[in-house]
KEGU-20415 format. One record per residue: z negated, y, x of N, C-alpha, C in turn; residue in three letters. Coordinates in nm, 4 decimals. Example, Ala and Ser with C-alpha at 12.3 -4.5 7.8 and 13.67 -1.06 7.14 Angstrom:
<atoms>
-0.7800; -0.5690; 1.3190; -0.7800; -0.4500; 1.2300; -0.7800; -0.3300; 1.3200; ALA
-0.7080; -0.2250; 1.2850; -0.7140; -0.1060; 1.3670; -0.7870; 0.0030; 1.2900; SER
</atoms>
This chain:
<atoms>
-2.2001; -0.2349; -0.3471; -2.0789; -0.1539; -0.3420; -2.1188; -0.0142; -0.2975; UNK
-2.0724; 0.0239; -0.2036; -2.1140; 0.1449; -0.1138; -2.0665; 0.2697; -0.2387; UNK
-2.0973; 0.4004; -0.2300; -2.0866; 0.5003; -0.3256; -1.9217; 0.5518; -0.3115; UNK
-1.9160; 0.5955; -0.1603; -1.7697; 0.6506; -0.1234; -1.6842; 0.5546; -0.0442; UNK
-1.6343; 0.5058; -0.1434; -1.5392; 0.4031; -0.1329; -1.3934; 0.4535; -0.1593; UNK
-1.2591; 0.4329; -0.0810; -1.1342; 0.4651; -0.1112; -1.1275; 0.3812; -0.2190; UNK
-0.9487; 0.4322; -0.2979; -0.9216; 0.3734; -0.4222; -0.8732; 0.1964; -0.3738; UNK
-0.8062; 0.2005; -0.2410; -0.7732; 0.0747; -0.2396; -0.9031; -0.0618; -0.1845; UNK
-0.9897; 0.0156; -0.1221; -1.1186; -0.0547; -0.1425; -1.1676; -0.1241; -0.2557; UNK
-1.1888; -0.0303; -0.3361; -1.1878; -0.0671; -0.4964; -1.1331; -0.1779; -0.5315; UNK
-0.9944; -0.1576; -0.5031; -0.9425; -0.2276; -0.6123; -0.9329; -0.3265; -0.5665; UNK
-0.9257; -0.3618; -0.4207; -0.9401; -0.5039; -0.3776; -1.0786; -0.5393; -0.4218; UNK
-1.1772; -0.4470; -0.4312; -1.3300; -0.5721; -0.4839; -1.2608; -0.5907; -0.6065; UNK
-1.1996; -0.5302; -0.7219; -1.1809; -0.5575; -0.8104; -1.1352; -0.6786; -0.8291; UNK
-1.0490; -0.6854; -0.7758; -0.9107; -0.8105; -0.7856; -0.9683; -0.9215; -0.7441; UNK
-1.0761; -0.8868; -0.6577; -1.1921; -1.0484; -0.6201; -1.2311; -1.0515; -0.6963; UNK
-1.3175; -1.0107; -0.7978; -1.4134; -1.0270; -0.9353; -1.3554; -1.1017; -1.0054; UNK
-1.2162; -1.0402; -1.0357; -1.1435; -1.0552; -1.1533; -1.0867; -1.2299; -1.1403; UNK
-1.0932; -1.2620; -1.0065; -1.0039; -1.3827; -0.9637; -1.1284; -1.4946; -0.9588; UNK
-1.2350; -1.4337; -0.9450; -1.3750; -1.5378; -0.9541; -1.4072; -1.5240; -1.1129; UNK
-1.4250; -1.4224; -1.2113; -1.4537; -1.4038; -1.3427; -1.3037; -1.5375; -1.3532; UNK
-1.1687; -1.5158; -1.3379; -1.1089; -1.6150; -1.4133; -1.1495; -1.7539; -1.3727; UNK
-1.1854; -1.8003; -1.2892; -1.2235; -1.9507; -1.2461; -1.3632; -1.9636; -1.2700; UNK
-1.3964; -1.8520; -1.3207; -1.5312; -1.9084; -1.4382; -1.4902; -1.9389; -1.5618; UNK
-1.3891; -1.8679; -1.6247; -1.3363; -1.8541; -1.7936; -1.3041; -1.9975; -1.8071; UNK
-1.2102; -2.0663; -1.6606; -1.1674; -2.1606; -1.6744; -1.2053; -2.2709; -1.7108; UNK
-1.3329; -2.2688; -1.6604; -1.4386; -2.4338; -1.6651; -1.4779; -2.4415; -1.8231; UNK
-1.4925; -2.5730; -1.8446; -1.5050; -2.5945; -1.9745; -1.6385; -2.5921; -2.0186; UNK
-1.7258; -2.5308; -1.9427; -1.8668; -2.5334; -1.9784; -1.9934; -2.4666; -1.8179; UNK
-2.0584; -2.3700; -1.8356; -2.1034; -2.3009; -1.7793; -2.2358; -2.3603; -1.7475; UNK
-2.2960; -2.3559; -1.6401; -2.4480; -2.3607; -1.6156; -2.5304; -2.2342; -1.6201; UNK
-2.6494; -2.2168; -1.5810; -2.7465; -2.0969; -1.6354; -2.6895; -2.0273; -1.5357; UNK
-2.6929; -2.0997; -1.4198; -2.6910; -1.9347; -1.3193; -2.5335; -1.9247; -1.3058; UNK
-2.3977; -2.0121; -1.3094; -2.2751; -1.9399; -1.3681; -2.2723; -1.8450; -1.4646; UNK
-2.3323; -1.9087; -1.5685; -2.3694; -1.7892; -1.6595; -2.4035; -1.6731; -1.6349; UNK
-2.4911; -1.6187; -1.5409; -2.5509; -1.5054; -1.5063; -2.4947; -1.4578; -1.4170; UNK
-2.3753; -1.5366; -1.3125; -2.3028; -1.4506; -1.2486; -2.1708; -1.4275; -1.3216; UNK
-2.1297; -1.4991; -1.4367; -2.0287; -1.4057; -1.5055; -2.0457; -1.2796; -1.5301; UNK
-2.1986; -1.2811; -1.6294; -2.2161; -1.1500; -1.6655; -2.2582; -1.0402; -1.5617; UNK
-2.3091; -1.0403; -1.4574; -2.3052; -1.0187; -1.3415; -2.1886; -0.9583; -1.2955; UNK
-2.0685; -1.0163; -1.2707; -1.9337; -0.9954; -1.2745; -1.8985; -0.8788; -1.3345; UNK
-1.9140; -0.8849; -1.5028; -1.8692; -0.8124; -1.5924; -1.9236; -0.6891; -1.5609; UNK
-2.0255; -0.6776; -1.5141; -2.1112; -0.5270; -1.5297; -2.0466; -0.4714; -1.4358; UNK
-2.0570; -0.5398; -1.2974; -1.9851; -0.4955; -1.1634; -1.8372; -0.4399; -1.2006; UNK
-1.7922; -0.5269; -1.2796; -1.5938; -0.4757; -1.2897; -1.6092; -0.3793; -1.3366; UNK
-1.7353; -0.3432; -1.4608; -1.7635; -0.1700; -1.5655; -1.7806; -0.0957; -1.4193; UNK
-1.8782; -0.1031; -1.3368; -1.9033; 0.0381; -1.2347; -1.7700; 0.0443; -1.1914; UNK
-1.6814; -0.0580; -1.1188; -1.5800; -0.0677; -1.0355; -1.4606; 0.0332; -1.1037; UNK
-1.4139; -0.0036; -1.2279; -1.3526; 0.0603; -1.3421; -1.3995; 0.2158; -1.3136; UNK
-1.5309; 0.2268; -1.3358; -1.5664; 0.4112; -1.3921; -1.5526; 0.4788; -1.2681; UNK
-1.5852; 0.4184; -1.1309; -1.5876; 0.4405; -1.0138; -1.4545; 0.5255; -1.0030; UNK
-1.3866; 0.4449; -1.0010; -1.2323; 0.4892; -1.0008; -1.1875; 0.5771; -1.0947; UNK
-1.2056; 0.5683; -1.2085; -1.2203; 0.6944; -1.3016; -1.2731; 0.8253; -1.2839; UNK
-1.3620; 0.8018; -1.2158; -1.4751; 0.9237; -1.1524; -1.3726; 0.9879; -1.0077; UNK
-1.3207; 0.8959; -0.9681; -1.2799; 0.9938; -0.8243; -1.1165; 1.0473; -0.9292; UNK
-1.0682; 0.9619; -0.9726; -0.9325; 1.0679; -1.0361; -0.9256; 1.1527; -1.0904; UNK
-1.0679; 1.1573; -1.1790; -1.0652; 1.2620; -1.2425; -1.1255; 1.3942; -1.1874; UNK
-1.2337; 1.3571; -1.0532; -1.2534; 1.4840; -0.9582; -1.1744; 1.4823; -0.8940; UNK
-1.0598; 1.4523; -0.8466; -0.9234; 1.4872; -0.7429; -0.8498; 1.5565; -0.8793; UNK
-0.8254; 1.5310; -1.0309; -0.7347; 1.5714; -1.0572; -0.7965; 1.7449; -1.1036; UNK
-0.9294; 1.7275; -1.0675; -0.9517; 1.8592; -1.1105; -1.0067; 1.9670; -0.9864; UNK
-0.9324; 1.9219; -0.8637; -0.9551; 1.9971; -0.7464; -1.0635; 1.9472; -0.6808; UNK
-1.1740; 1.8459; -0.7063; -1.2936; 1.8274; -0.6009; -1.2293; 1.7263; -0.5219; UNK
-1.3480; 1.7171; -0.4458; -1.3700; 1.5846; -0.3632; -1.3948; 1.4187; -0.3899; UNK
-1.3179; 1.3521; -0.4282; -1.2860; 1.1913; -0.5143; -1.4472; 1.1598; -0.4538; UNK
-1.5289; 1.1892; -0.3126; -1.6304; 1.1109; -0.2689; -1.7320; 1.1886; -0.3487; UNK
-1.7194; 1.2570; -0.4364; -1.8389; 1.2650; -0.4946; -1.8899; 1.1841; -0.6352; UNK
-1.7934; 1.1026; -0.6393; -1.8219; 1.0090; -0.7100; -1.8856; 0.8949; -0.6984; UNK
-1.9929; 0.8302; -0.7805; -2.0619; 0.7499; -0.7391; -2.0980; 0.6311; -0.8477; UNK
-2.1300; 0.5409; -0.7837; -2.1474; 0.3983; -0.8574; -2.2556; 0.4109; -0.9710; UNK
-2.2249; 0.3953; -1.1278; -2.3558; 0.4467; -1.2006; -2.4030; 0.3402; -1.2036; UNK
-2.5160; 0.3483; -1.2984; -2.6114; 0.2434; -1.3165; -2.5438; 0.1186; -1.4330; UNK
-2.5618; 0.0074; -1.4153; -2.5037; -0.0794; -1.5406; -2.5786; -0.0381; -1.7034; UNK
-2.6810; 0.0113; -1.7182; -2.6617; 0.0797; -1.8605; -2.6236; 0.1717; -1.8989; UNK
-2.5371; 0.2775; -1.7969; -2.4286; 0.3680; -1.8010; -2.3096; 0.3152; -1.8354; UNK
-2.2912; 0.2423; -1.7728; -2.1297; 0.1929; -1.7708; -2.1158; 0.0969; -1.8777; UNK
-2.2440; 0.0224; -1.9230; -2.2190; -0.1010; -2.0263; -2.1553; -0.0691; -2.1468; UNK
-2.2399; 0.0626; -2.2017; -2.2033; 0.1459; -2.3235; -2.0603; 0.2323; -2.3547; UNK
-2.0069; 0.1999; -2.2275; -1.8603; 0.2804; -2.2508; -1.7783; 0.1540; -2.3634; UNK
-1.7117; 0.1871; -2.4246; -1.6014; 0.1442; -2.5181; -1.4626; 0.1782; -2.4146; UNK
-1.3926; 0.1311; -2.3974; -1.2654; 0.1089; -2.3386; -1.0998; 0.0512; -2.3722; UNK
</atoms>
């Protein structure tokens, strides 16, 4: 996921994740590496989420939304939401 990404960029990766995470939820039983791309998934939707958080909240405070950037997944894991 590139750093300066528009909001509707975003949210279309989002809406792919979210539509592959549900047709994983769906199956009645996971293999190792499904497994690892759920969670995989999950971490990706946390940057995707803060990503977007990060540019609204520098547009709403006068910067530039592109200076926001994709953190690391033990940044984003630890957020509560």
């Amino acid at each position: 996921m590139a750093n300066q990404q528009n909001e509707a960029t975003v949210l279309t990766h989002i809406q792919k994740l979210v539509s592959e995470e549900h047709q994983l939820f769906d199956r009645a039983s996971l293999d190792d590496t499904e497994t690892r791309r759920l969670a995989a998934i999950q971490v990706e939707l946390d940057q995707c989420w803060d990503l977007l958080r990060q540019r609204r909240a520098l547009r709403e405070t006068g910067r530039d939304a592109n200076e926001a950037h994709v953190r690391p997944p033990e940044v984003v894991e630890k957020y509560v939401g």
